[in-house]
C-alpha positions as YAML, in Angstrom:
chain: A
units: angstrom
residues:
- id: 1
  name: UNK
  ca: [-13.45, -68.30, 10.08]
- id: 2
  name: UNK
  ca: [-12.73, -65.90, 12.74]
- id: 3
  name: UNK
  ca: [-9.13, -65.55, 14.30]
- id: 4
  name: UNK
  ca: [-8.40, -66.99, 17.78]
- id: 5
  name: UNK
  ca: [-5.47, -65.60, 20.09]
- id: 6
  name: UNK
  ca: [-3.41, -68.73, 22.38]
- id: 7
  name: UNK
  ca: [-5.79, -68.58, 25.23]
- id: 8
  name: UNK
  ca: [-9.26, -68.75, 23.19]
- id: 9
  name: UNK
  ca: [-10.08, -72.22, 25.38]
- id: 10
  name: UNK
  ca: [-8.83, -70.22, 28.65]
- id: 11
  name: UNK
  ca: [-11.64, -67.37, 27.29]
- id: 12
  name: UNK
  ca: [-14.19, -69.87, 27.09]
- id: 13
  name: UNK
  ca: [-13.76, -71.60, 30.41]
- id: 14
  name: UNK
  ca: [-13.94, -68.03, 32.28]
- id: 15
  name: UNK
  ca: [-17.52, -67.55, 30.33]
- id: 16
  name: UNK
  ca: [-16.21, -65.15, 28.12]
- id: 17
  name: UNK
  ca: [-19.16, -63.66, 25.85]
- id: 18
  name: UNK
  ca: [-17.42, -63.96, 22.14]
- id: 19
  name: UNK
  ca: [-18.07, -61.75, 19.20]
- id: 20
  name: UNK
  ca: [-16.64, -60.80, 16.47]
- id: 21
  name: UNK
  ca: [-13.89, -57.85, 16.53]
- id: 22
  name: UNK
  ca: [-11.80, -56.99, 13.29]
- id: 23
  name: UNK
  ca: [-12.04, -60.77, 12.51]
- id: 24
  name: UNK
  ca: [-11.33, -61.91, 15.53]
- id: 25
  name: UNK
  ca: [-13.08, -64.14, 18.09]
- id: 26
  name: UNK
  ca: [-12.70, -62.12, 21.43]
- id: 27
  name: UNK
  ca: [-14.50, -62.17, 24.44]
- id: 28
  name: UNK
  ca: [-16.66, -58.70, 24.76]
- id: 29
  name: UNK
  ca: [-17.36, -59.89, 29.18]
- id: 30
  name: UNK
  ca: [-17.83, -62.50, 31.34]
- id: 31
  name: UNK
  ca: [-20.84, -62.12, 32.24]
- id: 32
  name: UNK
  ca: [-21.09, -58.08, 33.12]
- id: 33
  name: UNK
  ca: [-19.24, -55.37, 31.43]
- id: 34
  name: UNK
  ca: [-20.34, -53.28, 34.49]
- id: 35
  name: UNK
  ca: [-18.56, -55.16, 37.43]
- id: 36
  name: UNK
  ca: [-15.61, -55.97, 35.05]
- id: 37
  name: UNK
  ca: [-14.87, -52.04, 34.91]
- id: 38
  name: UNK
  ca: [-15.18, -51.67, 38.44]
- id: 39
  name: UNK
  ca: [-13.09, -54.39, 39.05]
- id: 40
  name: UNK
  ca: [-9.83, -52.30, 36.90]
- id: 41
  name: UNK
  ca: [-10.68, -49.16, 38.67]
- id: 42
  name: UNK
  ca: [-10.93, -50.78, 42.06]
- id: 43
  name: UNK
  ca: [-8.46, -53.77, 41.70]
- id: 44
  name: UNK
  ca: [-6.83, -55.48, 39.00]
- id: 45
  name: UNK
  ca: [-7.91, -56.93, 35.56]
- id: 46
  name: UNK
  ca: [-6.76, -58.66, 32.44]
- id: 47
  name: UNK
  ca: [-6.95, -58.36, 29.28]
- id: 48
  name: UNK
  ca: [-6.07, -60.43, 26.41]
- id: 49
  name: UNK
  ca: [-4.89, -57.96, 23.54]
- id: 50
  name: UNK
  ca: [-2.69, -60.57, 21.48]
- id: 51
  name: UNK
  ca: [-4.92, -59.46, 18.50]
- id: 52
  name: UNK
  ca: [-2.86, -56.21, 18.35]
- id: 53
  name: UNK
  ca: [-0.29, -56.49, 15.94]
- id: 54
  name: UNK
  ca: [3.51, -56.32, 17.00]
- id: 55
  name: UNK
  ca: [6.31, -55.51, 14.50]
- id: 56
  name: UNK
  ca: [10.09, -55.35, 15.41]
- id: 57
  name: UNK
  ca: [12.08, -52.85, 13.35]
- id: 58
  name: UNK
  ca: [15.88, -53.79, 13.10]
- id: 59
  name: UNK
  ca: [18.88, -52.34, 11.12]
- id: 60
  name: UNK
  ca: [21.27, -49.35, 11.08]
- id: 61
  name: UNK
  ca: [18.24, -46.90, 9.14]
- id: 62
  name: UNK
  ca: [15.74, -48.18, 11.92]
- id: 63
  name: UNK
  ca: [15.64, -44.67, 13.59]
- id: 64
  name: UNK
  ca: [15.84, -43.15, 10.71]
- id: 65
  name: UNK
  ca: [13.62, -44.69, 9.29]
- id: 66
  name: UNK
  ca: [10.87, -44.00, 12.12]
- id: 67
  name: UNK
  ca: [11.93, -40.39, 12.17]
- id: 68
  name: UNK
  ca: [10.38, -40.16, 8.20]
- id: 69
  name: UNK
  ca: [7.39, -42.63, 9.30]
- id: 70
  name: UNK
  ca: [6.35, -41.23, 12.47]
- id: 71
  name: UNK
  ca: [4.77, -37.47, 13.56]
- id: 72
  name: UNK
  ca: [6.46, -37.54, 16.84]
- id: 73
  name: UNK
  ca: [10.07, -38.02, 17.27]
- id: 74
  name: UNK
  ca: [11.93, -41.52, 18.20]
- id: 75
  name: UNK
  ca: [14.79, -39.12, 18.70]
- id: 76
  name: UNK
  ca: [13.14, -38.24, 21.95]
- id: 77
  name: UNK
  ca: [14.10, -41.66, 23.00]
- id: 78
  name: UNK
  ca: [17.05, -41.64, 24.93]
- id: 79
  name: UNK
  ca: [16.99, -44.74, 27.36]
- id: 80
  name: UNK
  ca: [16.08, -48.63, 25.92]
- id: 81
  name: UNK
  ca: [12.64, -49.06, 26.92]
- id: 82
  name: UNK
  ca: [11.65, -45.95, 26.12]
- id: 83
  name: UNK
  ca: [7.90, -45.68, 25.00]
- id: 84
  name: UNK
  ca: [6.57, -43.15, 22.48]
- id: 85
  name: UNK
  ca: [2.92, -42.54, 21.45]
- id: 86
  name: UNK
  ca: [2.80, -41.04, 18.03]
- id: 87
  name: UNK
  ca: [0.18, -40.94, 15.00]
- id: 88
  name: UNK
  ca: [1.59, -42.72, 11.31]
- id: 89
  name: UNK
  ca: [0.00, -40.01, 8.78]
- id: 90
  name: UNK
  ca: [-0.66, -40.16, 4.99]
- id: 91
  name: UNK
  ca: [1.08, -37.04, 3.20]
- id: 92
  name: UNK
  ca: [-2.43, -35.13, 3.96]
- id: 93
  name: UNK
  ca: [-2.63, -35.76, 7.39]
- id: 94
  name: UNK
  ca: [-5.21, -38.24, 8.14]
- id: 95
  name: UNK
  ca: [-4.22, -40.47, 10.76]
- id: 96
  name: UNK
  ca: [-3.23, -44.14, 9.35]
- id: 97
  name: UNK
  ca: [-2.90, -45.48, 13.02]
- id: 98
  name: UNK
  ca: [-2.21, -44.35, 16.43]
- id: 99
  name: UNK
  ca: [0.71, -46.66, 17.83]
- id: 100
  name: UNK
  ca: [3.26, -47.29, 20.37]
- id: 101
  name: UNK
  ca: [6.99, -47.18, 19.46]
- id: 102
  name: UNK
  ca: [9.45, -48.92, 21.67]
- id: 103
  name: UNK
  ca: [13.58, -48.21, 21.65]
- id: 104
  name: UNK
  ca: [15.05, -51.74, 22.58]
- id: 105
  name: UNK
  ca: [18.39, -50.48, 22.22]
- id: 106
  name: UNK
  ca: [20.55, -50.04, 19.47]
- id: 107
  name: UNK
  ca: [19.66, -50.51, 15.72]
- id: 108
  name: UNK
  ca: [16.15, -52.19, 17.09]
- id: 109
  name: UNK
  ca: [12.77, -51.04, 17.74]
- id: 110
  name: UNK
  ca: [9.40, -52.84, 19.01]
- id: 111
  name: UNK
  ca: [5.50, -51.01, 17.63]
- id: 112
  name: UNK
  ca: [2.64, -51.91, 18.45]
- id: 113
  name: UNK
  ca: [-0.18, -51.49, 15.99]
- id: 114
  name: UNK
  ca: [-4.22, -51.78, 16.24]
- id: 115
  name: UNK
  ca: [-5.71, -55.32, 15.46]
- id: 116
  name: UNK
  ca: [-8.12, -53.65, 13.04]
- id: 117
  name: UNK
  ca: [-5.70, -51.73, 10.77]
- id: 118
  name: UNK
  ca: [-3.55, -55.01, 10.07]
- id: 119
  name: UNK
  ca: [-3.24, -55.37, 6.83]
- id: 120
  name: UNK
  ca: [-3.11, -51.59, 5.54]
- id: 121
  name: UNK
  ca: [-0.60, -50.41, 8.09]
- id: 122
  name: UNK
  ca: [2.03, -53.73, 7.50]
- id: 123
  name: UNK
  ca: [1.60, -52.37, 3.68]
- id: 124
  name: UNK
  ca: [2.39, -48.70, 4.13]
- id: 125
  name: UNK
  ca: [5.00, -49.65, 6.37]
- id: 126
  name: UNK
  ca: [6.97, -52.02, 4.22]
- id: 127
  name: UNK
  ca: [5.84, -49.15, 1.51]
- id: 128
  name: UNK
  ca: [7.63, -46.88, 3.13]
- id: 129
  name: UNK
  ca: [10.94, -48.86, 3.87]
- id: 130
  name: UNK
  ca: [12.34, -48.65, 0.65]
- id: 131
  name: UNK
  ca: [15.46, -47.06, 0.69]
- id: 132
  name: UNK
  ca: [16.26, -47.43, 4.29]
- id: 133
  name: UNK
  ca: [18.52, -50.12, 6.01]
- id: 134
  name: UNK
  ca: [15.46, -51.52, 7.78]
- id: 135
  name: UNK
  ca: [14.08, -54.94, 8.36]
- id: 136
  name: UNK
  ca: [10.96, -55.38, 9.88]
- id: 137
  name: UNK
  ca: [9.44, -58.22, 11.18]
- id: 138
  name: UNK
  ca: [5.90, -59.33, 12.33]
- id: 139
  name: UNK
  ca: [5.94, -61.19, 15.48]
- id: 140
  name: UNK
  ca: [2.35, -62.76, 15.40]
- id: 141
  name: UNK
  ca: [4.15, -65.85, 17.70]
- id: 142
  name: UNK
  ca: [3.91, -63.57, 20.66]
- id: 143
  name: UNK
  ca: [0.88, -63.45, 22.72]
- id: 144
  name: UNK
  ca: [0.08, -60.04, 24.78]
- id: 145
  name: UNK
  ca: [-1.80, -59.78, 28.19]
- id: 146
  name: UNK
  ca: [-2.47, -56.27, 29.37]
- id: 147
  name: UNK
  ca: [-2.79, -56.36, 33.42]
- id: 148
  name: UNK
  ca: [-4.55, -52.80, 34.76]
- id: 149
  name: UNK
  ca: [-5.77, -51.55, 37.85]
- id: 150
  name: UNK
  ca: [-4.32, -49.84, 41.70]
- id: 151
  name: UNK
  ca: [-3.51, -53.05, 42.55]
- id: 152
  name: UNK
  ca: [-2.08, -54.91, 39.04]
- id: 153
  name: UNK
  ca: [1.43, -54.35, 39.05]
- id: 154
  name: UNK
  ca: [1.88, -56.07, 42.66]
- id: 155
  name: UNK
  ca: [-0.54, -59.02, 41.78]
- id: 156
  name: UNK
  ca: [1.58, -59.04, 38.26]
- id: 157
  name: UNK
  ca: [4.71, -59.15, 39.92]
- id: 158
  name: UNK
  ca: [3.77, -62.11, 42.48]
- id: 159
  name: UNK
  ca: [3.33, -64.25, 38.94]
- id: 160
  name: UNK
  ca: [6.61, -63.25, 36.98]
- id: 161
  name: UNK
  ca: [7.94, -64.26, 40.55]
- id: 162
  name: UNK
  ca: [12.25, -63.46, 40.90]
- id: 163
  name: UNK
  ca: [14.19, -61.42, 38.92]
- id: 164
  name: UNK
  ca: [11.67, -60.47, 36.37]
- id: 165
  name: UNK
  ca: [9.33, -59.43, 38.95]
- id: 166
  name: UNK
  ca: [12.15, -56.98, 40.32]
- id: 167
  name: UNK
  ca: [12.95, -55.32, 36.91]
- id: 168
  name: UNK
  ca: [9.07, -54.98, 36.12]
- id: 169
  name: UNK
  ca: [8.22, -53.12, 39.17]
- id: 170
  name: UNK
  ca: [11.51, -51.02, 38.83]
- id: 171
  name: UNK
  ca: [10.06, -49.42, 35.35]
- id: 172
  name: UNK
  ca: [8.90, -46.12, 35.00]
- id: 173
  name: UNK
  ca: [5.63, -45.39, 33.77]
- id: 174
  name: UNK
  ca: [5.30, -45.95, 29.44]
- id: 175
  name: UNK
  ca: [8.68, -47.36, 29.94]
- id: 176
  name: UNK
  ca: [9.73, -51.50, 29.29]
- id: 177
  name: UNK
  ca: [12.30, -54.16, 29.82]
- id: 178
  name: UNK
  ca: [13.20, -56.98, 27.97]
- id: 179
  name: UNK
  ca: [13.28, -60.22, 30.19]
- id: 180
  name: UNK
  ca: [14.43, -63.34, 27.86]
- id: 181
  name: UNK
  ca: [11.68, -64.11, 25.88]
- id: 182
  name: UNK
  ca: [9.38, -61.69, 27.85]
- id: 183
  name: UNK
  ca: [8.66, -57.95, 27.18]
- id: 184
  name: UNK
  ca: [6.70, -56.00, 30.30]
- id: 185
  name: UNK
  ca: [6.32, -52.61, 29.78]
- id: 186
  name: UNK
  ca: [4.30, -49.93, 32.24]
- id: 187
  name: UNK
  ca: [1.87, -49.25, 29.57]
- id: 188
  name: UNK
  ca: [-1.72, -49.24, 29.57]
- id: 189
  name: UNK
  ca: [-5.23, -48.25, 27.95]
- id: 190
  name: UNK
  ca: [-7.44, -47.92, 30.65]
- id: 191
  name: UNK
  ca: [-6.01, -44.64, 32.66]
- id: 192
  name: UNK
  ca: [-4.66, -47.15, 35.44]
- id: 193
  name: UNK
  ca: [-1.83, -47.96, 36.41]
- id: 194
  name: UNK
  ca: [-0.55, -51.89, 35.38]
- id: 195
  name: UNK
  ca: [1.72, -53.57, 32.96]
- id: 196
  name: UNK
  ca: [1.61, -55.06, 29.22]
- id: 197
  name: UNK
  ca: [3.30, -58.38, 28.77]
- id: 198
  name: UNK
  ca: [4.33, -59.68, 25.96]
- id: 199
  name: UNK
  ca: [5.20, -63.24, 25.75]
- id: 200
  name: UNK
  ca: [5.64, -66.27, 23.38]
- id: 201
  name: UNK
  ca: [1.98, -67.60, 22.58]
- id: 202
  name: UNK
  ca: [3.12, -71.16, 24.13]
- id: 203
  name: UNK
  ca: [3.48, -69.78, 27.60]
- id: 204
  name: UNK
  ca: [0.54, -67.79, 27.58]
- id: 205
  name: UNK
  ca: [-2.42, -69.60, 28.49]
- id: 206
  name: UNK
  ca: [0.08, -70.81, 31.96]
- id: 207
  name: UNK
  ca: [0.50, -67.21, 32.34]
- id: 208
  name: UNK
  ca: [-2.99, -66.31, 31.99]
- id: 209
  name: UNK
  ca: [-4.09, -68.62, 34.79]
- id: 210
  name: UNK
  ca: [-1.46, -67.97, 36.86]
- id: 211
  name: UNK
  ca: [-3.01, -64.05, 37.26]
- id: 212
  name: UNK
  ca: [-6.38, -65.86, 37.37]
- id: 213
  name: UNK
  ca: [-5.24, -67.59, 40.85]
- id: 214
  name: UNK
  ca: [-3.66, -64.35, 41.77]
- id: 215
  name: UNK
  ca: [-6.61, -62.63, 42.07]
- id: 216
  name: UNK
  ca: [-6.96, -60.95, 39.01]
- id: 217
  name: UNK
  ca: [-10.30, -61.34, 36.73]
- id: 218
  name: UNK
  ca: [-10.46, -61.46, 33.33]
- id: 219
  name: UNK
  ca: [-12.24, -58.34, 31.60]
- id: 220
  name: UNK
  ca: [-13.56, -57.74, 28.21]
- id: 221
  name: UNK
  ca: [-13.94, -55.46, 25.01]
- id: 222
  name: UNK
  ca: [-16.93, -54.04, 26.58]
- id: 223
  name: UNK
  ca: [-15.41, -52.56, 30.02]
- id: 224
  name: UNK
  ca: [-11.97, -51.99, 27.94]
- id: 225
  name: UNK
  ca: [-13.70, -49.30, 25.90]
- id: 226
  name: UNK
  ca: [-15.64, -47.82, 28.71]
- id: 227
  name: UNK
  ca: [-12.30, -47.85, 30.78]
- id: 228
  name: UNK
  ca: [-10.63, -45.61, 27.57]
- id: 229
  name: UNK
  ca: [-13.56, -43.14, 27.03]
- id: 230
  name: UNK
  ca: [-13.23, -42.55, 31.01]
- id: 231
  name: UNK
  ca: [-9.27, -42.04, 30.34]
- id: 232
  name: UNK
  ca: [-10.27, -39.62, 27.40]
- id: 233
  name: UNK
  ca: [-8.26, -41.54, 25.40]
- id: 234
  name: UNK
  ca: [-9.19, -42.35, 21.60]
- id: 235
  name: UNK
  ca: [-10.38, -45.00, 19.67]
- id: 236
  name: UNK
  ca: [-9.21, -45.55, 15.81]
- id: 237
  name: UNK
  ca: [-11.74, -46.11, 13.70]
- id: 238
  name: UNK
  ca: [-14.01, -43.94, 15.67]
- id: 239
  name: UNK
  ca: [-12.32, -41.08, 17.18]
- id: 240
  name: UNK
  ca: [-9.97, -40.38, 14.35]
- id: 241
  name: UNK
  ca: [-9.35, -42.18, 10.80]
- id: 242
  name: UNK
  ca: [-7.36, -41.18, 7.48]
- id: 243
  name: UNK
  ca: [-10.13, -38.14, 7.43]
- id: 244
  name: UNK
  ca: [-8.95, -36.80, 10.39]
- id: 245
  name: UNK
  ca: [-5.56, -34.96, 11.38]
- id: 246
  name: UNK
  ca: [-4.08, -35.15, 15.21]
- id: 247
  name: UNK
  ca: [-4.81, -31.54, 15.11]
- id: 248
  name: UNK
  ca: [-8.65, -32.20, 14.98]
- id: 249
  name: UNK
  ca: [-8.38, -35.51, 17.36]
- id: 250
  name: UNK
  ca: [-6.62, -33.54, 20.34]
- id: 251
  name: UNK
  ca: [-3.88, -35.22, 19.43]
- id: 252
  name: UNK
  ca: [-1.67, -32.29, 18.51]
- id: 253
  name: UNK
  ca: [0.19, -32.85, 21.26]
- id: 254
  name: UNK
  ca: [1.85, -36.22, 19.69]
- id: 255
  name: UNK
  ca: [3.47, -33.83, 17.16]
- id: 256
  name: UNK
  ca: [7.32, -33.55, 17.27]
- id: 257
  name: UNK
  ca: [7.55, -29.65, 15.17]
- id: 258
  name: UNK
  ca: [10.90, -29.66, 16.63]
- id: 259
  name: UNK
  ca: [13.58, -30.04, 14.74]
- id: 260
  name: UNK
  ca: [12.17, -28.20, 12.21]
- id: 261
  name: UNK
  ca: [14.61, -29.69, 9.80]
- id: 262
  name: UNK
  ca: [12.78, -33.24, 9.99]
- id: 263
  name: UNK
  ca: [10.61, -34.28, 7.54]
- id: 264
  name: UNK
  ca: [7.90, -36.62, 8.05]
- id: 265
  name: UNK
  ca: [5.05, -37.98, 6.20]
- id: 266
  name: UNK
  ca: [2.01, -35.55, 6.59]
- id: 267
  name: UNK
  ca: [4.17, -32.59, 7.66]
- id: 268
  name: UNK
  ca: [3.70, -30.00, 5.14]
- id: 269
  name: UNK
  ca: [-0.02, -30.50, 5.65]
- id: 270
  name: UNK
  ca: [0.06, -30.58, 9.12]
- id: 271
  name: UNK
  ca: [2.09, -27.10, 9.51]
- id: 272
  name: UNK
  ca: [-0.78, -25.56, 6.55]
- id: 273
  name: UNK
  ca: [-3.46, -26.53, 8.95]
- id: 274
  name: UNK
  ca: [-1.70, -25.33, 11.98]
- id: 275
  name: UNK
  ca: [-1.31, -22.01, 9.93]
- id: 276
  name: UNK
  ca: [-4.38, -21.58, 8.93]
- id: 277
  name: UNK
  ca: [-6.18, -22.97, 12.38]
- id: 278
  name: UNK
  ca: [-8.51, -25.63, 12.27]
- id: 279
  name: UNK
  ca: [-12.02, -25.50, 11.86]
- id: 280
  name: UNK
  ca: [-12.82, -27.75, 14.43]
- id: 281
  name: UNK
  ca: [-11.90, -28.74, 18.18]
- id: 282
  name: UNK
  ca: [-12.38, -31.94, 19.69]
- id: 283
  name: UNK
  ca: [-13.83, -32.09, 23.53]
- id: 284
  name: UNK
  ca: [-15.25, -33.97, 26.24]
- id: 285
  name: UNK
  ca: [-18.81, -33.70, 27.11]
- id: 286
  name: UNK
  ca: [-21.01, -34.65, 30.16]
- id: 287
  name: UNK
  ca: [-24.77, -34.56, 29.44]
- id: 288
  name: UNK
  ca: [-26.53, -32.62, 31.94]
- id: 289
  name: UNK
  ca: [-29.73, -34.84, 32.30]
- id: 290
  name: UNK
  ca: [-30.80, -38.44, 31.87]
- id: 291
  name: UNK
  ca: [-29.84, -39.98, 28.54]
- id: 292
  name: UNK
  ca: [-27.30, -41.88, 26.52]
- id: 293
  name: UNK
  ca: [-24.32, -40.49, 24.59]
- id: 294
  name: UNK
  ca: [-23.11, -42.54, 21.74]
- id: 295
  name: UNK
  ca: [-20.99, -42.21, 18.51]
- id: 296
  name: UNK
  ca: [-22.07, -40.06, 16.01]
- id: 297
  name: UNK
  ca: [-24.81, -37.98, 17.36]
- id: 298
  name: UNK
  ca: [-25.67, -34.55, 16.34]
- id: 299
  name: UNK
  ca: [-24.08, -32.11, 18.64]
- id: 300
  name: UNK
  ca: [-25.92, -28.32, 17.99]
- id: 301
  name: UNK
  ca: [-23.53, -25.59, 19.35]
- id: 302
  name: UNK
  ca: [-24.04, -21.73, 18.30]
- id: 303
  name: UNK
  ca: [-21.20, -21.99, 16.27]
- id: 304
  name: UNK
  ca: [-22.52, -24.67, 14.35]
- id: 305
  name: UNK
  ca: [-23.25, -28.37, 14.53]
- id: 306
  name: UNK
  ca: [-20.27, -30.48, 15.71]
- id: 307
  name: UNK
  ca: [-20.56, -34.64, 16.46]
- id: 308
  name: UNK
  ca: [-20.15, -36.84, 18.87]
- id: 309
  name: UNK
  ca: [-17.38, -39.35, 18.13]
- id: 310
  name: UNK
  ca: [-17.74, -42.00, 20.98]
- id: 311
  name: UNK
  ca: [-19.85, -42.07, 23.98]
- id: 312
  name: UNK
  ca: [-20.63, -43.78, 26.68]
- id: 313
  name: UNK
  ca: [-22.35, -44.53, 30.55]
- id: 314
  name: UNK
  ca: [-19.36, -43.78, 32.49]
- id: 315
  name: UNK
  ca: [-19.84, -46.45, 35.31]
- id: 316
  name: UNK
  ca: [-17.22, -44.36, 37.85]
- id: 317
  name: UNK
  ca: [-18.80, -41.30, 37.29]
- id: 318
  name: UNK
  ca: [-22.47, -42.18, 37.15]
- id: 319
  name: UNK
  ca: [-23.28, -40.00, 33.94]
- id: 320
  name: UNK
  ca: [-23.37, -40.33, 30.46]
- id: 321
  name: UNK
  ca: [-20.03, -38.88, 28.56]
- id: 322
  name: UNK
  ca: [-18.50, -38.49, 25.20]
- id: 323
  name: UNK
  ca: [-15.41, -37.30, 23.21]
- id: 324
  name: UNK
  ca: [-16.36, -34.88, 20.42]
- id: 325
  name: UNK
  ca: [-15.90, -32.55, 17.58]
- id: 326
  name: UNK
  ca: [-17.17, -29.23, 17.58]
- id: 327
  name: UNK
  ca: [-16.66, -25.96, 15.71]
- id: 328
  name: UNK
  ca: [-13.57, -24.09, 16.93]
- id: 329
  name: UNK
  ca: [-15.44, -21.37, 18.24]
- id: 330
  name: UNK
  ca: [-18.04, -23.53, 20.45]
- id: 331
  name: UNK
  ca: [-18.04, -22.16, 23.92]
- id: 332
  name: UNK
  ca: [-18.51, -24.20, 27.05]
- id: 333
  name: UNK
  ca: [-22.50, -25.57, 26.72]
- id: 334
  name: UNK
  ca: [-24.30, -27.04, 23.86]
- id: 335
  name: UNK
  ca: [-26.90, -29.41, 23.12]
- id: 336
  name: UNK
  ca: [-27.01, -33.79, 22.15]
- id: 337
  name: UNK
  ca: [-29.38, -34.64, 19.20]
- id: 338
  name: UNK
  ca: [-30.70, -38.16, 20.87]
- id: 339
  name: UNK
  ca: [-33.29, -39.40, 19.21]
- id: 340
  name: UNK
  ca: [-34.76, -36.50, 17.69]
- id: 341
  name: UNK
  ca: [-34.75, -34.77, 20.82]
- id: 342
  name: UNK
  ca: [-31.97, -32.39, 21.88]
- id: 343
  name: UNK
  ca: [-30.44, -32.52, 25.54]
- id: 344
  name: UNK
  ca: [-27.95, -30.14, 27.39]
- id: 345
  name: UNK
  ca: [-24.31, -31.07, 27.71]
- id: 346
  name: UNK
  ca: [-21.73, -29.45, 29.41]
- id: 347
  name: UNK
  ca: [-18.17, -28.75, 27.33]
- id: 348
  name: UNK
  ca: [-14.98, -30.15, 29.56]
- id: 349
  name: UNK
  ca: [-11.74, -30.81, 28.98]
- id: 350
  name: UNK
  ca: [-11.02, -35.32, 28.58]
- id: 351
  name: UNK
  ca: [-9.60, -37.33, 30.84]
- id: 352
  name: UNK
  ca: [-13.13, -37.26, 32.86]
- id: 353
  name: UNK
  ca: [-11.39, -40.18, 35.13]
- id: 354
  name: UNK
  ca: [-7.80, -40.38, 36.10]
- id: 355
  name: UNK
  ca: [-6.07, -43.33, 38.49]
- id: 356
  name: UNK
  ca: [-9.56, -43.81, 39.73]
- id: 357
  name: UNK
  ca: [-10.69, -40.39, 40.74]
- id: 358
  name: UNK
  ca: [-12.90, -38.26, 39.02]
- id: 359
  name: UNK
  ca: [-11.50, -35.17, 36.77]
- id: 360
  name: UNK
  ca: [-15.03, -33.37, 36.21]
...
């Protein structure tokens, strides 16, 4: 029996398309995965994303705690609401889970975890709490609604209506406010601008409707990963896993070094990579000709073969694109094993799409 989030019924009246992701029934589109991306870069869409798993973090080791557990630094967060994208490694750097950390103020922080990873990152989590003041607490009673596009934080606004409207559109971007029993942050996964809204499951469904007679149209799984590979943004499970390091994901970036002092899970291995270099680089390509660019293709470079590690049609662009791994010393052209048949691709540098425009 597959999982259902609170508006399920709501997916089914909009002609939602369900399948089966990580257990869960979700909707993939509603009827094209095409228009529904066009509809985030051009306008404003929905998503329902209450299958992603939300855990509050409260007591006086909280930050402490998240210091050891995390590869970047909650230190860096200065101001409640502060956001903070960081990798959870195992002691030899493969990546656990990419996540979102949230400073609600005080002794209490908000993450936000994949759907997929569930069970195994609750378990190293609590794993790892021993010996800190920390409690932390699943809240699988909230629902989450992630509104995206130019025009989604104005159309989001008109529905939390008042006061809450005001203190969402005051937020900086990967920034969020706590409104009663309502979270918004100015976060996203599609390389648009928008809101996330989190919200108790029983007021959902209203919600959901509300942005329905706003103007806003529902969007699926489909456009949502098409939206992220645009964005250059990665995908666990397929861009990186416990294999992979943020090194080799182009995630170095998400790596606090500094304080040196602070010890984290994964950092010893981390700096011996760094040290050493790593063997491989991970890059954007754009194939030159007609074709498709999946996961997992053959990628044949002078420096050796490299792989594809998601790929797509990008519908704003109008040519097929992929993230990938290649040896270190690729240069800027190499060539896509598709079917047996090998066709040029061009080397760039992700996002290929940014707020709507083009980065090629």
């Amino acid at each position: 029996m597959l999982q259902r989030t609170p508006i399920y019924s709501d997916h089914l009246a909009a002609g939602g398309k369900m399948v089966d992701f990580a257990g869960w029934d979700m909707p993939l589109h509603y009827g094209s995965q095409l228009e529904e991306h066009h509809q985030v870069r051009r306008d404003a869409g929905v998503f329902d994303v209450s299958h992603m798993t939300v855990v509050d973090l409260v007591g006086a080791d909280a930050r402490d705690y998240l210091r050891r557990l995390l590869a970047n630094d909650v230190a860096k967060l200065k101001t409640p609401g502060k956001a903070l994208y960081s990798c959870m490694l195992r002691p030899d750097g493969g990546v656990i889970d990419d996540l979102i950390t949230y400073w609600l103020g005080g002794e209490r922080y908000r993450v936000v975890v994949n759907a997929a990873t569930h069970d195994k990152d609750l378990a190293w989590m609590q794993a790892q709490a021993a010996g800190f003041a920390v409690t932390l607490t699943e809240r699988a009673e909230l629902a989450m609604l992630a509104v995206q596009g130019p025009n989604a934080r104005a159309l989001a606004a008109g529905v939390l209506g008042g006061a809450d409207a005001e203190a969402a559109l005051a937020l900086k971007p990967f920034t969020g406010v706590e409104r009663g029993d309502r979270f918004v942050a100015r976060t996203g996964y599609t390389g648009e601008d928008g809101f996330e809204i989190m919200l108790p499951a029983t007021a959902a469904s209203a919600f959901w409707r509300a942005l329905l007679a706003a103007g806003v149209k529902p969007i699926g799984l489909g456009a949502r990963d098409t939206l992220r590979l645009e964005a250059g943004m990665n995908l666990y499970g397929t861009d990186m896993d416990e294999t992979i390091s943020p090194l080799e994901c182009g995630l170095n970036w998400t790596v606090a070094w500094e304080p040196v002092e602070r010890v984290f899970i994964g950092r010893e291995a981390l700096e011996a990579q760094r040290a050493a270099g790593t063997a491989r680089r991970f890059v954007g390509l754009v194939l030159e000709g007609r074709g498709v660019l999946r996961g997992h293709q053959r990628v044949q470079t002078p420096a050796g073969d490299g792989q594809t590690t998601s790929g797509t049609f990008s519908p704003t662009l109008g040519v097929a694109i992929a993230l990938a791994r290649l040896p270190a010393a690729a240069g800027d052209a190499c060539e896509v094993d598709i079917r047996g048949k090998l066709h040029a691709a061009r080397v760039v540098k992700p996002p290929f799409v940014r707020n709507g425009q083009g980065c090629l």
